[in-house]
C-alpha positions as CSV (number, residue, x, y, z in Angstrom):
1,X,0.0,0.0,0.0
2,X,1.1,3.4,-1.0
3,X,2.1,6.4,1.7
4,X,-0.2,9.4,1.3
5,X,1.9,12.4,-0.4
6,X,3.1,14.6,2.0
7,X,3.3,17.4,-0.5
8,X,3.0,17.3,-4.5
9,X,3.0,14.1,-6.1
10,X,4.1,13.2,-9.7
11,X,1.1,11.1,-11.1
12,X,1.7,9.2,-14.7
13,X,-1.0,8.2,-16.9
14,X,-1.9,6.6,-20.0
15,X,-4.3,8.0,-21.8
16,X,-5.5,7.4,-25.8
17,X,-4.6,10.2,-28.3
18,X,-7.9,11.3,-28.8
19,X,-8.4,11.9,-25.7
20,X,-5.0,14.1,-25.6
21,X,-5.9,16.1,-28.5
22,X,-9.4,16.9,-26.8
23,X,-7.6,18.0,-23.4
24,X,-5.1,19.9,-25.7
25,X,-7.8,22.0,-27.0
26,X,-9.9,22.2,-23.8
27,X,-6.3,23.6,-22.2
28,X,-6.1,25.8,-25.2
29,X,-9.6,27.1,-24.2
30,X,-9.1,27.2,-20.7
31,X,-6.4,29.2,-21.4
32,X,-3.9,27.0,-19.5
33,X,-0.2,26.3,-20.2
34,X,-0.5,22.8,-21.2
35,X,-2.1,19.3,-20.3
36,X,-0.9,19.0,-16.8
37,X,-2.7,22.0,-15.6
38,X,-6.1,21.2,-17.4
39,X,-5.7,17.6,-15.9
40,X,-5.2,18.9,-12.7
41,X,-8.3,21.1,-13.4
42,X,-10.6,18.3,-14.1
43,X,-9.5,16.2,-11.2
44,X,-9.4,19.2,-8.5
45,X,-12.9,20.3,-9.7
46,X,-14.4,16.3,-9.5
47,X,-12.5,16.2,-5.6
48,X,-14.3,19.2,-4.6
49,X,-17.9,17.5,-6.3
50,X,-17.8,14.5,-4.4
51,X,-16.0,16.0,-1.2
52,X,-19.0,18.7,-0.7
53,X,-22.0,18.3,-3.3
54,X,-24.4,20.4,-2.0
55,X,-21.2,23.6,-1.6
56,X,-20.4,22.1,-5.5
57,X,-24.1,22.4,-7.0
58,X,-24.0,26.1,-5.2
59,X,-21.0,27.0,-6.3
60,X,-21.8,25.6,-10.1
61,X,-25.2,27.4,-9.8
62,X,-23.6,30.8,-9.2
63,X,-20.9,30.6,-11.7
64,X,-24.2,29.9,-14.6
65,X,-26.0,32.5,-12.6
66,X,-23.0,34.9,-13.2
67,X,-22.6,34.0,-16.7
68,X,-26.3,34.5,-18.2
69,X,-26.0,38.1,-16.6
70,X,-22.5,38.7,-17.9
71,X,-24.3,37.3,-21.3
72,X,-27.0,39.6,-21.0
73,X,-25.1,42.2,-20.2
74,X,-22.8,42.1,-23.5
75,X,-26.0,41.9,-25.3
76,X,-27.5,45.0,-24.1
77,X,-24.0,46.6,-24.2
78,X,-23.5,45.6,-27.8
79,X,-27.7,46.8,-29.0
80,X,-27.1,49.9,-27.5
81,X,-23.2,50.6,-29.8
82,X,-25.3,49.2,-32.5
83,X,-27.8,52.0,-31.9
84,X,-25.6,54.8,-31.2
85,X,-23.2,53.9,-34.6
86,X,-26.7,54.1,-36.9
87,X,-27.7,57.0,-34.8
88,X,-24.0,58.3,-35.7
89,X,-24.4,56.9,-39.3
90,X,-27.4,58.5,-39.8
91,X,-25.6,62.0,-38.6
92,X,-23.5,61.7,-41.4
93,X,-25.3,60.8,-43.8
94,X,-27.9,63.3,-42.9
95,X,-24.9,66.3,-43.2
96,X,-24.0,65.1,-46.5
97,X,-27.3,65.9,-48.3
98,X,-26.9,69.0,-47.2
């Protein structure tokens, strides 16, 4: 039987290269600075699901929550530049037929 780490541990894996291509991209995505740190990711995110599921579903429910108003947000942001270029546009134009 193994010793329990008493710091960081080097864990080595197999895994099929499909499977490393998809956590390339998803690292790529994520922003991260290569497999390792997604990996680490995954596996530090599943720990803290099973550890505390009810803490995990609120946490997961306030990151979407935080999102969709983020989203909605943008989208507002982005009608009202929209609006004020045509309202710009139309300024121009407008001075031109002058």
């Amino acid at each position: 039987m193994t010793q329990p780490p008493t710091n960081n541990s080097l864990v080595s894996i197999r895994i099929p290269k499909s499977l490393f291509s998809e956590l390339q991209k998803l690292a790529e995505t994520n922003h991260y600075l290569d497999v390792s740190e997604q990996v680490r990711s995954i596996v530090r995110e599943r720990w803290q699901e099973a550890k505390e599921p009810q803490a995990y579903q609120l946490k997961k429910l306030r990151n979407e929550i935080a999102e969709a108003m983020k989203t909605k947000t943008e989208a507002v942001a982005q009608q009202h530049l929209i609006d004020e270029l045509e309202r710009i546009k139309e300024g121009i134009l407008s001075e031109r037929r002058k």
